[in-house]
N, C-alpha and C positions, 0 to 999 in steps of 0.2 A: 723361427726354429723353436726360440722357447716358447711360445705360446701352441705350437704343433705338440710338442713333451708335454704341456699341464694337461691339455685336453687329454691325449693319449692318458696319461697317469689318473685323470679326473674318472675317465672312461672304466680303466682296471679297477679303480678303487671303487666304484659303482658296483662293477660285477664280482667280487670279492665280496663286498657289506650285502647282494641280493641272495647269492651264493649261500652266503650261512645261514641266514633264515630259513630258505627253502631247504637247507639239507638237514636241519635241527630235528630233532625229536619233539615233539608236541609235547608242553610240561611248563605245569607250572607249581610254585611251590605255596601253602598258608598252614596255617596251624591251627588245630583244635583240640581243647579242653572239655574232659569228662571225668564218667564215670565207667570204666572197664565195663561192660555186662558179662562178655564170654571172651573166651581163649579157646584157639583151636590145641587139641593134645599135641597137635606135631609143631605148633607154636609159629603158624603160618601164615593165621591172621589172627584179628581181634575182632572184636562188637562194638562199637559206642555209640550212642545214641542211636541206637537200632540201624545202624550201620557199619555192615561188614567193610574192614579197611586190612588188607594184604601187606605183610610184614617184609621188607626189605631184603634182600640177599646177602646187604651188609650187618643184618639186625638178626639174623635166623642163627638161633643160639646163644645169644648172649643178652634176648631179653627174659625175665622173670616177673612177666606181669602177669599179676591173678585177675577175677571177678573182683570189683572192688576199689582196685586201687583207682587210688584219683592220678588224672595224668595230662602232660600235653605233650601234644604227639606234631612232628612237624612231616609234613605231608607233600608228597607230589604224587600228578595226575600226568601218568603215562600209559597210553593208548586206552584212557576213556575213563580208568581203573586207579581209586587212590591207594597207592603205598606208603608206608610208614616209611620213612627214610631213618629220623631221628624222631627221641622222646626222651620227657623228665619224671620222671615223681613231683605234685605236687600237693598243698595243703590247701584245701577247698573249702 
């Protein structure tokens, strides 16, 4: 009987840990340091290193980064496309 329960239990926990993977959003997260090149006016995305990177839903508004500023920017890649999630000022 208990060894019929662990297998059952071995079995759900299998399909629970395959389950989230496959239901997950493709992302992962790393960080990169620069130098600003552009800012879109509506502050939607940014430039650096001559790559354009899309400003977060949770960052639209309340960043104030120019051309210029040195920065690191903390990044994820959801559906193909890097977003700015988080960023700092920093001195380069």
């Amino acid at each position: 009987m208990i060894k019929r329960f662990l297998a059952v239990a071995g079995i759900v926990a299998c399909i629970v840990f395959c389950a989230h993977f496959l239901s997950a959003e493709e992302e992962t997260a790393n960080t990169l340091k620069g130098t600003v090149q552009e800012v879109a006016e509506d502050g939607s995305y940014i430039v650096i290193n001559d790559e354009k990177m899309m400003i977060g839903d949770g960052l639209l508004g309340y960043t104030n980064m120019e051309a210029g500023d040195e920065v690191e920017l903390v990044l994820e890649e959801i559906d193909q496309q890097k977003v700015v999630v988080d960023f700092d000022y920093i001195d380069m």
